[in-house]
Steps between C-alpha positions, in 0.01 A plus 500: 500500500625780731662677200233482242263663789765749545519550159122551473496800785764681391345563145196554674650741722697683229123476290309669778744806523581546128085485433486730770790747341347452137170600579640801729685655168221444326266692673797765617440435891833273580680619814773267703398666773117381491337183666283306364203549529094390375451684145129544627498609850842612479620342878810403522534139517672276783793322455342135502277660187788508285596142481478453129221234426438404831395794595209516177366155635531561877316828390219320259583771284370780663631798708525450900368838531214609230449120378523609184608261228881508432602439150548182397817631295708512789444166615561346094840772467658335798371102397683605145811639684528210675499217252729702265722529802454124512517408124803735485743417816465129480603538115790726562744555768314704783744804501495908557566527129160272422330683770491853371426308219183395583415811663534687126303242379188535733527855500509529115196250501282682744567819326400346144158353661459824670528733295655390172825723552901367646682781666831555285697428881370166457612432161866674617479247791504223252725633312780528796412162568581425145802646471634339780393153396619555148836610604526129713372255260574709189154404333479759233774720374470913577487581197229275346312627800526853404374403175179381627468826709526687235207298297293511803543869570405535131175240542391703772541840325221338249161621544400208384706259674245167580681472815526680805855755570494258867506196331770552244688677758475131676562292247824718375649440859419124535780475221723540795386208689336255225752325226371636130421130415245517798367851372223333201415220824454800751275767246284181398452384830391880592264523205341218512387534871369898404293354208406272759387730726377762251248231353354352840433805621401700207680802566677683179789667851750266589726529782812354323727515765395249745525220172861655448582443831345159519687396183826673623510310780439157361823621228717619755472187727577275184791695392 
């Protein structure tokens, strides 16, 4: 029970600083230097304010100083964090490998809801990763990879590509982790839960990423 707590926390953790970092690139104000602090009256915040979701209940949702309503985003980033911490640790081996892992992952997610845009450093993150687990379990040879680059690259060059340059970029790497008999299993999974969401909540944008990453995830554990 200790562990799956653990488990919990530490996504949430990892979910409260990468929504932090994700919404500091977006709006160009990130600094490692800066505190946090109250995006309304700007005070910095105390260190027992930073718990992640303890902190938004103990709080009631507002700010200690103004009282003005903090947004609820923070409080459902770090709940999400935290069961895909849980989902993903007590389906795989917890390990530094997995870890960084799931750090892409919520960082590429956050960035999608966000603001509809991956950096490239994430996508060359994943890649690394990639490479390195490719070159231990052998999953797909180099040079049937390179082929799929090169379609991608092409894909993406296409104004009128139906999919996003991010999400081909993602799906071309996961051939480094995911077996190709596992690839029609993982795209389904992925477009089935986006046509999903598309059609409950009516809107014609789709963050496609998070669904990749959902369906990678569930492949990559049962590989």
């Amino acid at each position: 029970m200790m562990t799956h707590i653990l488990y919990f926390y530490i996504g949430s953790c990892i979910a409260s600083f990468v929504y932090y970092l994700s919404y500091s690139i977006i709006n160009k104000s990130f600094s490692w230097k800066a505190r946090s602090f109250c995006d309304h009256c700007q005070h910095k915040l105390y260190f027992w304010q930073l718990f992640p979701l303890f902190s938004y209940l103990l709080l009631k949702g507002h700010c200690y100083f103004c009282c003005r309503k903090i947004s609820v985003n923070h409080f459902y980033f770090e709940l999400f964090g935290g069961l895909c911490s849980l989902f993903f640790f007590l389906l795989t081996a917890f390990s530094f490998f997995n870890l960084i892992l799931l750090l892409i992952f919520l960082f590429m997610t956050f960035m999608d809801i966000l603001d509809q845009w991956v950096p490239d450093f994430l996508q060359l993150s994943f890649l690394t990763l990639g490479l390195l687990y490719n070159y231990s379990y052998n999953i797909i040879p180099f040079q049937c990879f390179l082929i799929f680059c090169l379609i991608s690259f092409l894909l993406i060059r296409t104004e009128q590509s139906w999919m996003g340059g991010a999400d081909l970029k993602f799906i071309c790497i996961s051939l480094l982790f995911i077996p190709l008999g596992s690839i029609p299993y993982f795209l389904f999974l992925a477009a089935s839960l986006g046509l999903l969401y598309c059609y409950l909540s009516k809107s014609k944008i789709i963050p496609f990423i998070p669904f990749l990453i959902f369906s990678f995830i569930t492949s990559y554990v049962l590989t």
